[in-house]
N, C-alpha and C positions, 0 to 999 in steps of 0.2 A: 463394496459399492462406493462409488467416487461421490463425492457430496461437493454443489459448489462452495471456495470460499464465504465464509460470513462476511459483508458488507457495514463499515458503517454508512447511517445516510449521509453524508459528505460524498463519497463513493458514489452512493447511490443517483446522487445529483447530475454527475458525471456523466448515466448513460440517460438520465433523460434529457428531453429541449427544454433549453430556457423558455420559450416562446409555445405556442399553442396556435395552431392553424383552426379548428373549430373553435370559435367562442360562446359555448353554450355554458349554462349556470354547471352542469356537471363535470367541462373539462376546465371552467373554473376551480371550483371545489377541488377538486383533483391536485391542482398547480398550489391551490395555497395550502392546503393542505400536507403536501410535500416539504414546502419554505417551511412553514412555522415547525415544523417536526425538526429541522435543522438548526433551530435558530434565528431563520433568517428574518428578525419581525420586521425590519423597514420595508425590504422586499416584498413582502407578505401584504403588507399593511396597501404598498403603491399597488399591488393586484386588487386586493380585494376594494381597493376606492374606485378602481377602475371598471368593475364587474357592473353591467347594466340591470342584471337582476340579482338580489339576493335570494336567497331561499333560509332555510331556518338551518341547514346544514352549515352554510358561507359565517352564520351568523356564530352561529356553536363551535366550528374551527377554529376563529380568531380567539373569541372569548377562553375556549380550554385552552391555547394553543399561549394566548398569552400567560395563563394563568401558572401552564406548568414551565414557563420560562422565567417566572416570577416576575412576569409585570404587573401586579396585580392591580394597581391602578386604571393600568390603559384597558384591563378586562373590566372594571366596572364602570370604568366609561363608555367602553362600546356599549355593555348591557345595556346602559341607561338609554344609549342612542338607539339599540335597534327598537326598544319601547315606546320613543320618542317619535322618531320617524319612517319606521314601518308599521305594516297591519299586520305583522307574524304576531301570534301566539307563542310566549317563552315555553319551550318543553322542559322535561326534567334533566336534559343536560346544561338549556341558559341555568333555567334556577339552581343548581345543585353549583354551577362554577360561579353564579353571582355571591350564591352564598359563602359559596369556600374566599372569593377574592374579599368580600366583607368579614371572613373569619382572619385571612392572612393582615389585612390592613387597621385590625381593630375599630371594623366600621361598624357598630352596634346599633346606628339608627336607618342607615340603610338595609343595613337587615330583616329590621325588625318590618320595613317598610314591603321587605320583598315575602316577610311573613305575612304580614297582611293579606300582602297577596293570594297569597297561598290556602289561608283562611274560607277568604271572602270570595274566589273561584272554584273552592272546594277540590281543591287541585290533591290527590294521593300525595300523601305525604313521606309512605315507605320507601324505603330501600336508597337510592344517592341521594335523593331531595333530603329524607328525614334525618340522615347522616349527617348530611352538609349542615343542615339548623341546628344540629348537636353541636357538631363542630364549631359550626360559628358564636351561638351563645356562650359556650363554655370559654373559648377562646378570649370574645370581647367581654368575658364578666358577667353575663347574663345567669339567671337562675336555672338550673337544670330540674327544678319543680316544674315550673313554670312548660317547659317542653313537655314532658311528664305528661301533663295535665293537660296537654291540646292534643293528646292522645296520638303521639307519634312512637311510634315504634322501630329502633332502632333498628341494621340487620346485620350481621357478621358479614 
């Protein structure tokens, strides 16, 4: 059976358009989505400022997308921005990459701040979320009692 070649996305970039004839929030998503996977965070960044609606997808693209390109700063700045000046609700993807970008940058008080959060919305704490709090307290020095003891439960 003939398989096609494997593609990097560089390649991949190649057979789509630069550009986007519908501009709806999903063939946004789509577009930046594709850039940050490549690297491309200026590109990415000029899209997604340019996007008339976000949605909590647009919002969670940049934020992981910086995070796994290791800009960890400009992921918890957007966090902080899409808190700031939208009405989205953070799901378990903002909070699990806010907290990982607070684990990468040894930010131990905005963490503790997005635990709060976490807390006092009563937001599930298992599975990437409760991860990512590991991750980050143990990271920035914090007590892994202290996690323990707010009854999060780690998950392989």
């Amino acid at each position: 059976m003939c398989r096609p070649p494997k593609m990097s996305s560089k390649d991949k970039m190649a057979i789509y358009p630069v550009s986007i004839v519908v501009k709806n929030t999903l063939s946004w998503n789509m577009l930046i989505s594709l850039h940050i996977q490549t690297g491309q965070v200026d590109l990415t960044l000029a899209q997604f400022e340019q996007m008339n609606a976000r949605d909590i997808v647009s919002w969670n693209t940049m934020i992981t997308g910086y995070n796994k390109h290791v800009f960890n700063i400009l992921a918890l700045n957007l966090f902080s921005k899409m808190l700031e000046e939208s009405s989205l609700e953070p799901d378990r993807y903002t909070l699990a990459s806010g907290l990982s970008a607070c684990a990468n940058l040894g930010e131990l008080n905005v963490g503790k701040q997005i635990h709060a959060r976490l807390i006092i919305t009563e937001f599930d704490m298992s599975g990437a979320v409760g991860n990512s709090l590991i991750c980050m307290y143990s990271q920035c020095g914090g007590v892994l009692k202290k996690i323990v003891s707010s009854g999060i439960h780690p998950q392989p």
